[in-house]
C-alpha positions in Angstrom: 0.0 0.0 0.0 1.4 3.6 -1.4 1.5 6.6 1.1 0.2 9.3 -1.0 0.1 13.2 -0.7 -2.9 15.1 -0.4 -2.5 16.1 -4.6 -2.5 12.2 -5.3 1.6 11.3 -5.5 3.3 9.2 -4.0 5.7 10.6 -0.9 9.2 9.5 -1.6 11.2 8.3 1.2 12.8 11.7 2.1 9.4 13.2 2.7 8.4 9.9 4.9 11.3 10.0 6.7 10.7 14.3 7.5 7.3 13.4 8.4 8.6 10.4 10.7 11.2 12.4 12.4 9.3 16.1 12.8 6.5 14.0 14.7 9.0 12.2 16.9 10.2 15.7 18.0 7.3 16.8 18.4 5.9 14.1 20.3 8.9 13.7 22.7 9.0 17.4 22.8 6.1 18.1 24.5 6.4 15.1 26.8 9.6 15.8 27.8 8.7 19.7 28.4 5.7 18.8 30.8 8.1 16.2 32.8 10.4 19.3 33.1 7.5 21.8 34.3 5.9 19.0 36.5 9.2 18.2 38.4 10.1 22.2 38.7 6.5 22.1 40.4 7.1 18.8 42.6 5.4 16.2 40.7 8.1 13.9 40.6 6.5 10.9 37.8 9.7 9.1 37.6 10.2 7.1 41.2 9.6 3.4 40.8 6.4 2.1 41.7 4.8 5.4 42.0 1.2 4.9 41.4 -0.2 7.6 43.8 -2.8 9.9 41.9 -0.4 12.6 41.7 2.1 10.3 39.6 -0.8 8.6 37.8 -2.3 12.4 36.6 1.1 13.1 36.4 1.8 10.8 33.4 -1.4 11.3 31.6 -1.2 14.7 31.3 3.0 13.8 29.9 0.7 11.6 27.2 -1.6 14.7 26.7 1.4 17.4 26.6 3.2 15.1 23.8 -0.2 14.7 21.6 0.0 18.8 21.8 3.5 18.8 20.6 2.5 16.2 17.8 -0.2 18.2 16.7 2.0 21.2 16.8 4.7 19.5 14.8 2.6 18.8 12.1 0.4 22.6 12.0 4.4 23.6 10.9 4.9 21.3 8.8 
């Protein structure tokens, strides 16, 4: 199955690999900037075995921050 561009072409593998890598940054972006904000504001997600609300909440709104970033990743593109 052919990845195609919204004008009907196929995407050559430069323009998949862009794609593949500006939504990676993007993704990991905003995940790793809302670990960073949350630990500068005490949630602290990363201790082993944490499942207290606060690290639980904690890590869904990571997931949420990072689908942000995605979806910002791809408006620029």
């Amino acid at each position: 199955m052919a990845t195609k561009n919204k004008d009907g072409s196929e995407k050559t593998l430069k323009q998949l690999l862009f794609e593949g890598l500006t939504d990676f940054i993007g993704f990991a972006g905003g995940a790793f900037l809302c670990y960073w904000l949350g630990t500068l504001l005490g949630f602290d997600m990363a201790v082993a075995g944490n499942t207290s609300n606060a690290g639980i909440v904690g890590v869904v709104v990571m997931l949420i921050a990072g689908g942000l970033g995605l979806k910002i990743a791809r408006q620029l593109r």
